[in-house]
C-alpha positions as CSV (number, residue, x, y, z in Angstrom):
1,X,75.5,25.4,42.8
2,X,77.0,23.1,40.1
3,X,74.8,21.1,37.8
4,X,76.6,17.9,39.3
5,X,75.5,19.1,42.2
6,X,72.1,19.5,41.7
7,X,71.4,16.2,40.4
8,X,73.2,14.1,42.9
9,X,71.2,16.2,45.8
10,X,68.1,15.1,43.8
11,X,68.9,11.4,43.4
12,X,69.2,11.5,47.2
13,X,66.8,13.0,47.9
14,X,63.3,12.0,49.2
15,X,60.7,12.1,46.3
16,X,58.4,9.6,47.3
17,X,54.7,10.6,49.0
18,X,54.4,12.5,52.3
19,X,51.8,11.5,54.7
20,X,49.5,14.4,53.9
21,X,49.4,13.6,50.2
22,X,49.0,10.0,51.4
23,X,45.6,10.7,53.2
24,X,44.6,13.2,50.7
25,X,44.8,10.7,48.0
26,X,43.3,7.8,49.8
27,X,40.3,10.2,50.7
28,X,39.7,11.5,47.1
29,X,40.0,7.6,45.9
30,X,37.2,6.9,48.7
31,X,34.8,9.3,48.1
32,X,34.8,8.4,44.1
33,X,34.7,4.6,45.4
34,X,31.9,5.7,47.4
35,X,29.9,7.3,44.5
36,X,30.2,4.4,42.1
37,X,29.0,2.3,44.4
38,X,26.3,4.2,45.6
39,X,25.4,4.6,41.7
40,X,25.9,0.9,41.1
41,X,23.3,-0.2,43.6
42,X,20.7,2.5,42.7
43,X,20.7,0.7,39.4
44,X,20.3,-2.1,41.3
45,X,17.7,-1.4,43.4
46,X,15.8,0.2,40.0
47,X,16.4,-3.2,38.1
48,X,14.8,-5.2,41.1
49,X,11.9,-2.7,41.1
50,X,10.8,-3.1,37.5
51,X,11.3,-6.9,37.6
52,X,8.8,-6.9,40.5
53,X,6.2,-5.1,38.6
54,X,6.8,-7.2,35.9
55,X,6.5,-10.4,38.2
56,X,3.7,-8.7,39.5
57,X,1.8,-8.0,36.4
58,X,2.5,-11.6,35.0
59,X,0.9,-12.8,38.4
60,X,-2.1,-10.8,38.3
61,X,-2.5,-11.2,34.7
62,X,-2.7,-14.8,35.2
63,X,-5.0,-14.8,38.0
64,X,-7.4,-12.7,36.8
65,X,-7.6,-14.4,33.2
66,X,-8.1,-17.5,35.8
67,X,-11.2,-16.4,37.8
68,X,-12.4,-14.5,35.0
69,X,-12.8,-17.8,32.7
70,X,-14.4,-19.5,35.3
71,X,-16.9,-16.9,36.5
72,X,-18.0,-16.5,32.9
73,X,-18.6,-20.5,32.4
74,X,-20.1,-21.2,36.1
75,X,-23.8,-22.2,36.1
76,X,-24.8,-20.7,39.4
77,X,-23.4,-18.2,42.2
78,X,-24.1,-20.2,45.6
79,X,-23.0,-16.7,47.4
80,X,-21.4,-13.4,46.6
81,X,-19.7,-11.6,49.0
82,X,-17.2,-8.5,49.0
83,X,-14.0,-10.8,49.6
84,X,-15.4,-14.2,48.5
85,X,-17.5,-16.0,45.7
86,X,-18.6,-19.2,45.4
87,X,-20.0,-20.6,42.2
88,X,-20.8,-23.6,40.6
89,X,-19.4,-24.9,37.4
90,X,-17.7,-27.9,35.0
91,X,-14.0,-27.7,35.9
92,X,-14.3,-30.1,32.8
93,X,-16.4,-29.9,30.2
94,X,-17.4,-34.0,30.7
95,X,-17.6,-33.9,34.2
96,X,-21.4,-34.8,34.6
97,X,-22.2,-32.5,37.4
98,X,-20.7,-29.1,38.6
99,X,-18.2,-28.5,41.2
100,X,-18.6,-25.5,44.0
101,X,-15.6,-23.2,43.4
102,X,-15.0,-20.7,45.7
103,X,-12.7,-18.0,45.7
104,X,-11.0,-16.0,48.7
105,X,-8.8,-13.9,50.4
106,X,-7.2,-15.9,53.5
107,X,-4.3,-13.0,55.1
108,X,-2.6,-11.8,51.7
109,X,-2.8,-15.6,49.8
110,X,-5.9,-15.2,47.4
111,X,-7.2,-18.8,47.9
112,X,-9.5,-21.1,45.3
113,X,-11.2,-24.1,46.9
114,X,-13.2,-26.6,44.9
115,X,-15.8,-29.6,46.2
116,X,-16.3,-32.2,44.3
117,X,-20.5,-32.9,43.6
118,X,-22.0,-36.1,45.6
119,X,-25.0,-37.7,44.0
120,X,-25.9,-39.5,40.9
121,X,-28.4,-36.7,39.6
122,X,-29.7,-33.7,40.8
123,X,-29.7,-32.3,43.3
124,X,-26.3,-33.0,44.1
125,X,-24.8,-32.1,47.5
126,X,-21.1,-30.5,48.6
127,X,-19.7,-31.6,51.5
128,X,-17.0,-29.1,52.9
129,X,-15.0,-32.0,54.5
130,X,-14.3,-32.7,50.3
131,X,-12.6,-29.3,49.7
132,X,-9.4,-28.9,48.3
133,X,-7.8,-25.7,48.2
134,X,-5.0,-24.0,45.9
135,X,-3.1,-20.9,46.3
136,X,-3.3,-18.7,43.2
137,X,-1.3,-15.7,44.6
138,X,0.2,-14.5,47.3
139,X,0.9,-10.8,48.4
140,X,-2.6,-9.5,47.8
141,X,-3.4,-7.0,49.7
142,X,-6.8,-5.9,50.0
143,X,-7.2,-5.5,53.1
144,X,-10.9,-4.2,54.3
145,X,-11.1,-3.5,50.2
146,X,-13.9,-5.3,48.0
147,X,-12.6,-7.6,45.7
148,X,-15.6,-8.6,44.0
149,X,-18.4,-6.1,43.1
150,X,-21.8,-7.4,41.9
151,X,-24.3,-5.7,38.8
152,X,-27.7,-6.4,37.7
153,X,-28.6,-6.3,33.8
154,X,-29.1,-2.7,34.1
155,X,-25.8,-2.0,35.0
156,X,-26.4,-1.4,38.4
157,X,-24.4,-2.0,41.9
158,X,-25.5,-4.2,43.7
159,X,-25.9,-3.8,47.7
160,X,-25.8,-6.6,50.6
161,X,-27.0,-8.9,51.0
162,X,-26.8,-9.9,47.0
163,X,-29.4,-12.1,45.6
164,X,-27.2,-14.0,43.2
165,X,-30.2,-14.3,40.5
166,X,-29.6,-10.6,40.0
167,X,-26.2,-10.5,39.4
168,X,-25.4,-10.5,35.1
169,X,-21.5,-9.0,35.8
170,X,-18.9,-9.4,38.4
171,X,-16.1,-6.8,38.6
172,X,-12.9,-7.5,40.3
173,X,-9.9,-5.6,41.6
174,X,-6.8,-6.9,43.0
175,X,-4.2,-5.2,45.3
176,X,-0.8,-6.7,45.1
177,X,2.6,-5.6,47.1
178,X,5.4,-5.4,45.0
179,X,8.7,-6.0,47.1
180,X,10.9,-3.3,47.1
181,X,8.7,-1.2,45.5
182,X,6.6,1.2,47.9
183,X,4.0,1.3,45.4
184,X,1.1,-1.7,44.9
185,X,0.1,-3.0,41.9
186,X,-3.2,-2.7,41.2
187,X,-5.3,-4.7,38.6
188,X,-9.2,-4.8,37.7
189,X,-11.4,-7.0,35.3
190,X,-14.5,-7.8,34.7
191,X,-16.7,-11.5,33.9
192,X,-19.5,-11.5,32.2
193,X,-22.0,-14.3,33.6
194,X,-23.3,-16.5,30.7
195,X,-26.0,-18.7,32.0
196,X,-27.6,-15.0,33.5
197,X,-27.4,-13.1,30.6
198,X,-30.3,-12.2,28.5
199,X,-29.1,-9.0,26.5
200,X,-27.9,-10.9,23.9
């Protein structure tokens, strides 16, 4: 066969894709369009994870510096229970009487409710009707799990029913869900109670 030959059989030739290279190619591009993206949202799904935590953390940070303060400045605990105290204290330091301030778990919302005082001196009365309530967080879940525990000056726990003249430290542990993140955040602190302290 002449050169001439040659080249005009080529130039007439087919030499574009068969079929079978077709698919072959279209698969190969697939599968490494399928492993990018599966690698694209694992980073994804990591990124959301850690900003939960961090949302989470920064939420029970602030609640627990919250109750903390006032548990340390209250002037009385009106009850003390596993999954709800009530105290009494000065939301502001000029008020002339203490409020009741109660906190609690209602579902997963960790709820603080607070009644004004009614009376012009001592004793002063708290009608429930006067409660307002606040949410301070939501997706805490405790469950059947104490929040509060209770400790006399010895250091000791505590047991039902509590006689709140006893009680010198509160403890208190918080379970939060993180979304997207099977794990729950978990976060414990502790308050110190002022006007019942006498290891000074």
């Amino acid at each position: 066969m002449k050169i001439t030959d040659w080249w005009e059989k080529l130039k007439t030739g087919n030499r574009g894709f068969s079929l079978l290279e077709l698919l072959i190619a279209i698969g190969i591009s697939s599968i490494i369009l399928i492993v990018v993206i599966t690698i694209i949202v694992q980073v994804f799904k990591r990124s959301q994870g850690s900003w939960e935590s961090y949302k989470a953390n920064n939420q029970a940070q602030a609640v627990c510096e919250r109750i903390t303060k006032e548990v340390r400045q209250a002037t009385e605990i009106v009850s003390a229970g596993n999954q709800g105290l009530t105290i009494r204290e000065y939301v502001v330091a000029t008020d002339p009487a203490p409020f009741q301030v109660r906190f609690y778990l209602d579902g997963t919302s960790l709820m603080r409710g607070e009644i004004p005082p009614t009376g012009s001196e001592a004793p002063y009365t708290y009608n429930p009707a006067s409660e307002t309530t606040k949410i301070l967080a939501f997706d805490v879940i405790n469950g059947a799990e104490r929040i509060f525990s209770y400790y006399n000056q010895d250091g000791e726990t505590l047991s039902a029913p509590i006689n709140p003249l006893e009680v010198t430290l509160i403890k208190m542990k918080f379970i939060f869900k993180q979304l997207d993140n099977p794990s729950p955040f978990k976060v414990e602190t502790s308050a110190q109670l002022r006007w019942n302290k006498t290891n000074l």
